[in-house]
MIROTOR-803306 format. One record per atom (N, C-alpha, C): x, y negated, z; residue in one letter. Coordinates in steps of 0.05 Angstrom, whole numbers, padded with zeros to 5 digits, always signed. Example, Ala and Ser with C-alpha at 12.3 -4.5 7.8 and 13.67 -1.06 7.14 Angstrom:
<recs>
+00264+00114+00156A +00246+00090+00156A +00264+00066+00156A +00257+00045+00142S +00273+00021+00143S +00258-00001+00157S 
</recs>
This chain:
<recs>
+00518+00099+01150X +00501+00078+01139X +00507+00071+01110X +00527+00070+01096X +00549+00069+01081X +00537+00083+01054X +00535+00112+01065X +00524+00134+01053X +00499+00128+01039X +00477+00123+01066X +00453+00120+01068X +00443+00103+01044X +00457+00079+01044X +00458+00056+01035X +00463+00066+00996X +00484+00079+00996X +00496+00089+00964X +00469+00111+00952X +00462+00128+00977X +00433+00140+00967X +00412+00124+00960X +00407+00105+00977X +00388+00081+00969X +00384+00074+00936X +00407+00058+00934X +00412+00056+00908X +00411+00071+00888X +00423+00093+00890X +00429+00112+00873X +00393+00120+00870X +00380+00119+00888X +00351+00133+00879X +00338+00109+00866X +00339+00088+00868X +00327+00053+00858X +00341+00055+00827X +00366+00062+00818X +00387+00062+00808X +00360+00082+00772X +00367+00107+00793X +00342+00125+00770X +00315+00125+00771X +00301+00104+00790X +00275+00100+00785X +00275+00073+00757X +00297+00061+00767X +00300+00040+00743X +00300+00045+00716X +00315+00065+00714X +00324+00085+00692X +00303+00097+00673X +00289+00105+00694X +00262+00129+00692X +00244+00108+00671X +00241+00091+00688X +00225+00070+00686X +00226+00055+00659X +00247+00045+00653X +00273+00047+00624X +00256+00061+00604X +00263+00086+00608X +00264+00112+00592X +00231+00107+00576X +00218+00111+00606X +00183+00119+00601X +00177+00095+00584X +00185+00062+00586X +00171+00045+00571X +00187+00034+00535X +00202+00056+00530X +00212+00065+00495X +00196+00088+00489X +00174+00082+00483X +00158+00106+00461X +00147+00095+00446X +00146+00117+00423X +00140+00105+00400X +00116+00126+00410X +00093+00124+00418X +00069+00141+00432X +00039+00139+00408X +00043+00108+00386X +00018+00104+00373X +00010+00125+00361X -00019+00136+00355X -00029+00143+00338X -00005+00145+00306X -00008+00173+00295X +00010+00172+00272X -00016+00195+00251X -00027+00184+00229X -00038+00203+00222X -00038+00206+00192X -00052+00222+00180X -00045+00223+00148X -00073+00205+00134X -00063+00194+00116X -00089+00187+00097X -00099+00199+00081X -00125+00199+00072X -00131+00222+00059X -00126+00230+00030X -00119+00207+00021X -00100+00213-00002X -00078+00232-00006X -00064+00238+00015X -00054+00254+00026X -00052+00282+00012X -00079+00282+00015X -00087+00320+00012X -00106+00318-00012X -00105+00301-00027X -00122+00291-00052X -00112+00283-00079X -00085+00275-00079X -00065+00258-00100X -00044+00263-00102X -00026+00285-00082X -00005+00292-00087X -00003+00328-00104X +00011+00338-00116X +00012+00355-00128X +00025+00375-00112X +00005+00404-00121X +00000+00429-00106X -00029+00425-00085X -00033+00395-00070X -00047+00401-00050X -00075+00418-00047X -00077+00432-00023X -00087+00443-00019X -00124+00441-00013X -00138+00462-00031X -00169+00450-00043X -00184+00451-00024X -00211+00438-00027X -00224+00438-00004X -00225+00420+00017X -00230+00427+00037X -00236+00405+00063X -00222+00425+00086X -00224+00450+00089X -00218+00472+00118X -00182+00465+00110X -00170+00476+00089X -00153+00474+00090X -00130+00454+00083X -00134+00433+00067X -00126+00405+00090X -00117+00403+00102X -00143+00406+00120X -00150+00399+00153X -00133+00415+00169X -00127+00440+00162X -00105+00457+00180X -00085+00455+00174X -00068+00436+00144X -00041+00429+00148X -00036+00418+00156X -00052+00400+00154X -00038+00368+00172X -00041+00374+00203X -00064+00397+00210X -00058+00403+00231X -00033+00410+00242X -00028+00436+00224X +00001+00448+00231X +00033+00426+00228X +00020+00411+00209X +00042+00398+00202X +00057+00382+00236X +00030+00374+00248X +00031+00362+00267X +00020+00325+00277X +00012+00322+00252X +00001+00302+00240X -00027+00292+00276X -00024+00272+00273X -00048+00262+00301X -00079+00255+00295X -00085+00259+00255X -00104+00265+00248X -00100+00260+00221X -00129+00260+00202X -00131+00259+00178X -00155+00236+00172X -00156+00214+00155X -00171+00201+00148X -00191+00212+00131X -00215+00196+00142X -00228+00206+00113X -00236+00183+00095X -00260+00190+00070X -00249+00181+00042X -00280+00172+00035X -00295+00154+00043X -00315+00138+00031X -00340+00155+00052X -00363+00145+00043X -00382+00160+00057X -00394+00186+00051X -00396+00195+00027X -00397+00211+00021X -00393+00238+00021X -00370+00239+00031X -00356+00269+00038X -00355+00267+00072X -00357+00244+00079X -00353+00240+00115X -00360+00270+00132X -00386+00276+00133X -00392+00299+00147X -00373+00323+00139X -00365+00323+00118X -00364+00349+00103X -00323+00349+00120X -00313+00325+00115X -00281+00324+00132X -00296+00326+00158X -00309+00317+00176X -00307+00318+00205X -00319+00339+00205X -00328+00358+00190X -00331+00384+00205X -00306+00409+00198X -00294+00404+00185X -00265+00410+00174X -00242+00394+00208X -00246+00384+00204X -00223+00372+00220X -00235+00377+00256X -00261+00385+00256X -00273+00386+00283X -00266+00416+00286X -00268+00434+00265X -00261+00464+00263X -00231+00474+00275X -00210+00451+00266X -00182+00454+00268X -00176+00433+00285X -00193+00427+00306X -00181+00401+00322X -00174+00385+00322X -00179+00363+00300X -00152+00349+00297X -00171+00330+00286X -00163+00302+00297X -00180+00268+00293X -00187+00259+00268X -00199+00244+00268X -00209+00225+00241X -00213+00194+00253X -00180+00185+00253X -00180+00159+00263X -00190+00140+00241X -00188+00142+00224X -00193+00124+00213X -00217+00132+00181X -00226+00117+00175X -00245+00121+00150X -00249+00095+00128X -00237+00102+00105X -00229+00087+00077X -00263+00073+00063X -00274+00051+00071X -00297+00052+00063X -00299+00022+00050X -00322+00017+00032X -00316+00002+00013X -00341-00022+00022X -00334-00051+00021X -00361-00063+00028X -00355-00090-00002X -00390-00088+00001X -00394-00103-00039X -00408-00126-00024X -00399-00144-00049X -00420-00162-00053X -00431-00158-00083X -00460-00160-00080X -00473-00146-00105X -00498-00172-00105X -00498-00176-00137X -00518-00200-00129X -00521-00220-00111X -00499-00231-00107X -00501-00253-00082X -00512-00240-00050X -00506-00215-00051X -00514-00203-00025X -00489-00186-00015X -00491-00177+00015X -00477-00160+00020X -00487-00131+00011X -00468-00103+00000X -00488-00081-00004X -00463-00065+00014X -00477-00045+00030X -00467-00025+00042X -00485+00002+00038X -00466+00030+00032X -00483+00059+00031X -00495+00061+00055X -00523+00069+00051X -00544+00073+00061X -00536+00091+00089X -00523+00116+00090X -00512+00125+00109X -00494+00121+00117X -00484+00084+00125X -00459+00083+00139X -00472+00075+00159X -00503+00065+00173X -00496+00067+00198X -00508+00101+00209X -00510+00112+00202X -00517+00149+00209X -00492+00153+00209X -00467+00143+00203X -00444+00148+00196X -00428+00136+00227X -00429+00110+00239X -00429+00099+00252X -00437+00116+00278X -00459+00110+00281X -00481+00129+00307X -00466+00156+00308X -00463+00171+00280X -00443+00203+00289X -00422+00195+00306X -00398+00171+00303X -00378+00171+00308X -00373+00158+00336X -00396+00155+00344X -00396+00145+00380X -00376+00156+00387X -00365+00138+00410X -00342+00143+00420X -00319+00166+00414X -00316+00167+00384X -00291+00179+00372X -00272+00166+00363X -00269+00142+00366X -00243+00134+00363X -00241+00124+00338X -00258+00127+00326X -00260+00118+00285X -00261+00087+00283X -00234+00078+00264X -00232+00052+00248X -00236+00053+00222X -00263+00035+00206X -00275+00039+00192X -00253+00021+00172X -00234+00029+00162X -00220+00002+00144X -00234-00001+00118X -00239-00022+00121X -00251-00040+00092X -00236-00057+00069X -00245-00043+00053X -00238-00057+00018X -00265-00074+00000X -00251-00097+00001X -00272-00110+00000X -00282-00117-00032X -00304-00124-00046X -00300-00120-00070X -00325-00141-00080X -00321-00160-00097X -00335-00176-00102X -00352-00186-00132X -00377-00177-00136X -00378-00183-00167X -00382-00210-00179X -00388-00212-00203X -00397-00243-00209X -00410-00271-00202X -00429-00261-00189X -00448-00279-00162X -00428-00296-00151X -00400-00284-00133X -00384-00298-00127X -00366-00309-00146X -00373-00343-00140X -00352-00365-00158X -00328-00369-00147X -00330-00374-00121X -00309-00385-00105X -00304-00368-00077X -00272-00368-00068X -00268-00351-00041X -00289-00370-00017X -00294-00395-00017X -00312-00408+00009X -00335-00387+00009X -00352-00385-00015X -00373-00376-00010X -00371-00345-00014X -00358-00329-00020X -00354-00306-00003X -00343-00298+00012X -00323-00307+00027X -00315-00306+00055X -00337-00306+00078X -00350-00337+00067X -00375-00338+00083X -00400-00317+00085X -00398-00296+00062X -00424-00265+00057X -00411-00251+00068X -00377-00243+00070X -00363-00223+00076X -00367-00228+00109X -00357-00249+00123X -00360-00257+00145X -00384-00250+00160X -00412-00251+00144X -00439-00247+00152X -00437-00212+00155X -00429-00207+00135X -00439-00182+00134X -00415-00162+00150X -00388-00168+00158X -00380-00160+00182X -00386-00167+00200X -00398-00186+00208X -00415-00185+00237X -00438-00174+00233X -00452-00168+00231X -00480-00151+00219X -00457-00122+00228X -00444-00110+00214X -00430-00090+00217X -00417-00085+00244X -00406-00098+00253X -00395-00103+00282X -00409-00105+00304X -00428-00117+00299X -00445-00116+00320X -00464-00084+00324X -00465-00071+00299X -00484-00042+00305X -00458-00019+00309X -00428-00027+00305X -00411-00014+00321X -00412-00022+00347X -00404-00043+00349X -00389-00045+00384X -00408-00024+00397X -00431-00020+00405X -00428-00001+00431X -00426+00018+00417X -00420+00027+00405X -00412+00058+00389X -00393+00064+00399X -00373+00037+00409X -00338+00040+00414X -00324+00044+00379X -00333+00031+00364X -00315+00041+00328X -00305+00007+00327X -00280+00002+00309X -00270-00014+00303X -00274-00010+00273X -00272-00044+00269X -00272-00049+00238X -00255-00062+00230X -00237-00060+00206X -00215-00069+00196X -00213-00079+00170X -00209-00104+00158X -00202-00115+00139X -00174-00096+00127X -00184-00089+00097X -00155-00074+00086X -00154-00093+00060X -00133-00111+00061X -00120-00115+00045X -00112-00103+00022X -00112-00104-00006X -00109-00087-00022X -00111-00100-00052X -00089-00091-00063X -00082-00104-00095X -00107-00107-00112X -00104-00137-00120X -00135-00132-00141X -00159-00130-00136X -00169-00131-00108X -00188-00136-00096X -00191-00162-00086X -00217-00166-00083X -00224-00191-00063X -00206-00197-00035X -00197-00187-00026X -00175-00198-00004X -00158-00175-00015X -00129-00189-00016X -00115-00180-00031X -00085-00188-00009X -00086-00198+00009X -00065-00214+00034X -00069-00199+00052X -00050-00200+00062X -00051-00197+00104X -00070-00227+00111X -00048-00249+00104X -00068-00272+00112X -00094-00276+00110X -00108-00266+00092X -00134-00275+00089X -00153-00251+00099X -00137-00223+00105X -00154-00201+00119X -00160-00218+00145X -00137-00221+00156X -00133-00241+00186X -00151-00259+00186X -00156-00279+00160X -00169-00294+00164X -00195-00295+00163X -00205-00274+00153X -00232-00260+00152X -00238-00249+00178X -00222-00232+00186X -00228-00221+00221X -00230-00243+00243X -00220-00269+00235X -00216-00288+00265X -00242-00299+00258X -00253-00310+00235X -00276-00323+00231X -00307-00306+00240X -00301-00278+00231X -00322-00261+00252X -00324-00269+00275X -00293-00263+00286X -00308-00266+00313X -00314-00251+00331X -00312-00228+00324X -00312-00200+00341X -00295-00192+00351X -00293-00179+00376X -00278-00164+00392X -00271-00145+00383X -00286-00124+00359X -00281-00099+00350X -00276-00101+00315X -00261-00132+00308X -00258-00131+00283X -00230-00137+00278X -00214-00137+00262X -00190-00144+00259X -00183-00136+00231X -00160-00134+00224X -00146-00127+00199X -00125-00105+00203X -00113-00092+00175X -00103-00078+00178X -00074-00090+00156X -00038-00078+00161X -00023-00082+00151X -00015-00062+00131X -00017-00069+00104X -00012-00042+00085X +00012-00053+00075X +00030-00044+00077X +00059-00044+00077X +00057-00045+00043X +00045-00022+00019X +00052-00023-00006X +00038-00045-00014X +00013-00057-00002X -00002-00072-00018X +00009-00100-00020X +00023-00105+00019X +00044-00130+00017X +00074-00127+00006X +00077-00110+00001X +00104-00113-00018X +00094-00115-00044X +00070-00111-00053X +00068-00105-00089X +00052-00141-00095X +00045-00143-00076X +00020-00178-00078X +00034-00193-00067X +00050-00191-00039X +00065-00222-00031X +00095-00223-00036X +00107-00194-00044X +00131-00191-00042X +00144-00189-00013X +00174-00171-00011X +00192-00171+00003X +00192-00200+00028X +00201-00225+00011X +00203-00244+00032X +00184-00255+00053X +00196-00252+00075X +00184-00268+00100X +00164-00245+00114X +00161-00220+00104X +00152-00197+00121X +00143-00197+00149X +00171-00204+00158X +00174-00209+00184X +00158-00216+00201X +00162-00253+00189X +00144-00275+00206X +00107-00270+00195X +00102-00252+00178X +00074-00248+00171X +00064-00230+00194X +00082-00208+00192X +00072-00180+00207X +00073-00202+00240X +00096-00211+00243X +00091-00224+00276X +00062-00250+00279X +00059-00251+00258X +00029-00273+00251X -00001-00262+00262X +00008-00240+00243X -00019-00222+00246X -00021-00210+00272X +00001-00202+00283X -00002-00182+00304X -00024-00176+00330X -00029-00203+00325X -00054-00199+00346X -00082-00197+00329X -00080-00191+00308X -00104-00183+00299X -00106-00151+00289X -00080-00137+00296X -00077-00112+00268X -00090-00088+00294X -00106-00077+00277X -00112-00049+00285X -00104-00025+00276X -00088-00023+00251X -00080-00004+00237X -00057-00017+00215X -00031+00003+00223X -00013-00011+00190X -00003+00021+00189X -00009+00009+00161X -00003+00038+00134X +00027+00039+00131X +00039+00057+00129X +00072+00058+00127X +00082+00080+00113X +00105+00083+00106X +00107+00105+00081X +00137+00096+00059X +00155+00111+00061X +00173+00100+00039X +00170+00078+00023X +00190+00063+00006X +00190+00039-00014X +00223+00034-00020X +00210+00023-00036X +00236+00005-00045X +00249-00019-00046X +00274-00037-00034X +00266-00055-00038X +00276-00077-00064X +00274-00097-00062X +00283-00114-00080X +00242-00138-00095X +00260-00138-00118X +00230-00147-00135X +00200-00137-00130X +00190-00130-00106X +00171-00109-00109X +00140-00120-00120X +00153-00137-00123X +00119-00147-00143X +00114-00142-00172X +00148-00132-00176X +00144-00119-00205X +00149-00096-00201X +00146-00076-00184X +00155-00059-00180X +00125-00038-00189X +00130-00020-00199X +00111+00006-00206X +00101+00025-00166X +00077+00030-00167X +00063+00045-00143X +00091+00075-00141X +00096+00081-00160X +00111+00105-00159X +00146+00096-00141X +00158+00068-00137X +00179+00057-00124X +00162+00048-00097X +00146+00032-00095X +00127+00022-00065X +00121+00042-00048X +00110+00077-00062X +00097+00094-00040X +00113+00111-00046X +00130+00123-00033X +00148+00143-00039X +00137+00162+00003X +00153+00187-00005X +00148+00196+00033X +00165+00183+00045X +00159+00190+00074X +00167+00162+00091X +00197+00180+00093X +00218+00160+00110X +00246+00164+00089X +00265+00166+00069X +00250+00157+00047X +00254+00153+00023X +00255+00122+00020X +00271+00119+00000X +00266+00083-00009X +00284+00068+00011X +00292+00045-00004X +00310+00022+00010X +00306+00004+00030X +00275+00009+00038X +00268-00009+00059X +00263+00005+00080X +00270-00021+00091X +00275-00005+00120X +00248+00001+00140X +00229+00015+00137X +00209+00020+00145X +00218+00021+00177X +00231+00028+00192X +00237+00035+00214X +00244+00007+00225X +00250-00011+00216X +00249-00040+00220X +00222-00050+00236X +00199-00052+00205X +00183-00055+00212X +00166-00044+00239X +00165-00021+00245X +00160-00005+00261X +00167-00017+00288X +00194-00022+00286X +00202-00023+00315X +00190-00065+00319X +00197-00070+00307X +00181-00092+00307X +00151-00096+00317X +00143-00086+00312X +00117-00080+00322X +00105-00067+00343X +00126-00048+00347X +00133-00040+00381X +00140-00058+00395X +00163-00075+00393X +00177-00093+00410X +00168-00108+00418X +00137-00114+00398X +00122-00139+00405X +00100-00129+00419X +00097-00104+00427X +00067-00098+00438X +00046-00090+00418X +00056-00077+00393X +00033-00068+00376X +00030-00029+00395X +00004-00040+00402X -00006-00011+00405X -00032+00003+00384X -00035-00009+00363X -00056+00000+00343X -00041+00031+00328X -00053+00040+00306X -00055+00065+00296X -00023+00057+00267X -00018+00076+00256X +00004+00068+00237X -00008+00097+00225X -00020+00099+00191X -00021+00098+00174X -00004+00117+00155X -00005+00146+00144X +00021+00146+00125X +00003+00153+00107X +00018+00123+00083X +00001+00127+00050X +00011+00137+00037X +00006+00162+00032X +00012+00179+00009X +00006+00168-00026X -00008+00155-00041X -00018+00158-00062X -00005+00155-00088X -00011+00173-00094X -00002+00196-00123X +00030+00191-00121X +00038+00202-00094X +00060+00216-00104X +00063+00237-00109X +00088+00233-00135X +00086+00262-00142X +00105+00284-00136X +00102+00286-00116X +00118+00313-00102X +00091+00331-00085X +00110+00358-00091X +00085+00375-00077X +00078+00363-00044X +00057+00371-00043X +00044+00365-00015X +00056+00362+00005X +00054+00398+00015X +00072+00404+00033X +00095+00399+00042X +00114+00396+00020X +00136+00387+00027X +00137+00357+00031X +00119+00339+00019X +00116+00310+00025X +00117+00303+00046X +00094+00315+00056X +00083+00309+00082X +00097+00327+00114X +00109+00333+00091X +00139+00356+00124X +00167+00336+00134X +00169+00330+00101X +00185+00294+00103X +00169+00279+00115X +00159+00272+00109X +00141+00245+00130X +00139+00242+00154X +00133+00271+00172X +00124+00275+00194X +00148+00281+00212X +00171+00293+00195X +00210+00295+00205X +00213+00265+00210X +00206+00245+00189X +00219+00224+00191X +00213+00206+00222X +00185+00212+00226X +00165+00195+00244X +00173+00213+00269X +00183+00235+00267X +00194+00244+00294X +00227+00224+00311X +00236+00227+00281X +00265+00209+00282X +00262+00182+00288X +00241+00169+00283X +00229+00146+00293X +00226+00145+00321X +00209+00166+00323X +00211+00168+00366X +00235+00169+00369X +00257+00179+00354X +00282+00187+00377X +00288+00162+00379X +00300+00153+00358X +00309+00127+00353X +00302+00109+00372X +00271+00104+00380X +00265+00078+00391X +00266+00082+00417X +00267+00123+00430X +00268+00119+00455X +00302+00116+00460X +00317+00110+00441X +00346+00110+00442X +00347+00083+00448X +00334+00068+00443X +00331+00043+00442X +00343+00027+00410X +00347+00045+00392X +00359+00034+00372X +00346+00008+00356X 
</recs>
């Protein structure tokens, strides 16, 4: 009985274990931006071939880069298998109106149930005096937007970004809650909040937002002053730089972030290939790490 009893356990013992094991993955979506294969030096021309490094590289897809070239990457990337989670697209206020390219919803309708987050940079001309009254156009015109995604299954994302009209995590967030959508949220760009809010309080922002983020961008930096800091110290390949990117990361695991993570390449200047071979080593060491539990 004795026996019986120590087998008992001993099998409860490694289902526990198992069990352990299976719920440390670092499993999100990891893909390249398309800057990527556009801004770093050597990369490779075209759209086919790209699309087959990052394949080979091992990369979980490749972004694409405004509307314009859209078809021309998803048939590149449909050729070599490999996703287009996400898409870099730009929404105006022009004349006191919202303006969006003509083929973003043909753009939309293609991308039925593929998995595509449309991240948005938002950009505002003269018309707007004050953030009340364009929050309030931006707001309109992501719901207008949101609503001709949702049954598509596509998410839309506030991107934060230096020198633009939303220029915060906070106020991407606060743009996505006032929509109001189920399929809208924000995204976390790691260079843009170190270069506009600085280093301090990271933390308690990223744990702020978290229930709103659908995508955070990640990628070497540096730390210290980073609001004076030059784009060439903020985007370095991932592994590089004083901050602890892997921090962040696991933070966002720990809390239940299951959204997409982002690697921003832009204009660094190291060849491609080798950039992006660092990047994708580093993000493997990342899985080990977190299924280590480190």
């Amino acid at each position: 009985m004795a026996k019986k009893r120590m087998t008992l356990f001993g099998s409860v013992l490694c289902a526990l274990l198992f069990c352990c094991s299976q719920g440390k993955k670092l499993d999100n979506v990891f893909y390249c931006f398309n800057n990527g294969v556009r801004t770093m030096l050597n990369a490779p021309q075209g759209y086919e071939e790209p699309a087959a490094l990052v394949k080979r590289l091992g990369y979980d897809g490749l972004a694409g880069h405004g509307e314009e070239t859209y078809y021309a990457w998803r048939a590149a990337l449909d050729k070599v298998g490999l996703e287009m989670p996400e898409i870099y697209i730009a929404m105006n206020i022009k004349d006191g109106k919202i303006s969006q390219h003509p083929d973003l919803s043909d753009i939309l309708r293609h991308s039925h149930d593929r998995n595509l987050l449309v991240a948005l940079h938002l950009h505002a001309d003269s018309s707007v005096t004050d953030k009340a009254r364009g929050d309030s156009l931006f707001v309109r015109g992501l719901r207008d937007l949101a609503d001709l995604a949702a049954p598509l299954r596509v998410q839309i994302a506030v991107y934060p970004h230096a020198d633009l009209y939303c220029e915060t995590l906070h106020h991407a967030v606060e743009l996505a809650r006032k929509t109001n959508r189920r399929n809208v949220g924000a995204t976390l760009n790691l260079c843009h909040l170190l270069k506009v809010e600085g280093e301090q309080g990271w933390e308690q922002k990223t744990i702020a937002a978290l229930p709103w983020l659908f995508m955070v961008s990640i990628h070497g930096a540096d730390s210290g002053d980073t609001r004076a800091m030059g784009w060439d110290r903020l985007i370095r390949p991932l592994g590089e730089g004083s901050f602890d990117v892997y921090k962040l990361v696991k933070l966002l695991k720990d809390n239940g972030y299951k959204g997409k993570f982002g690697l921003q390449c832009y204009k660094i200047q190291q060849d491609c290939e080798t950039a992006l071979t660092k990047s994708i080593t580093t993000w493997r060491q990342y899985q080990q790490r977190y299924a280590r539990g480190e």
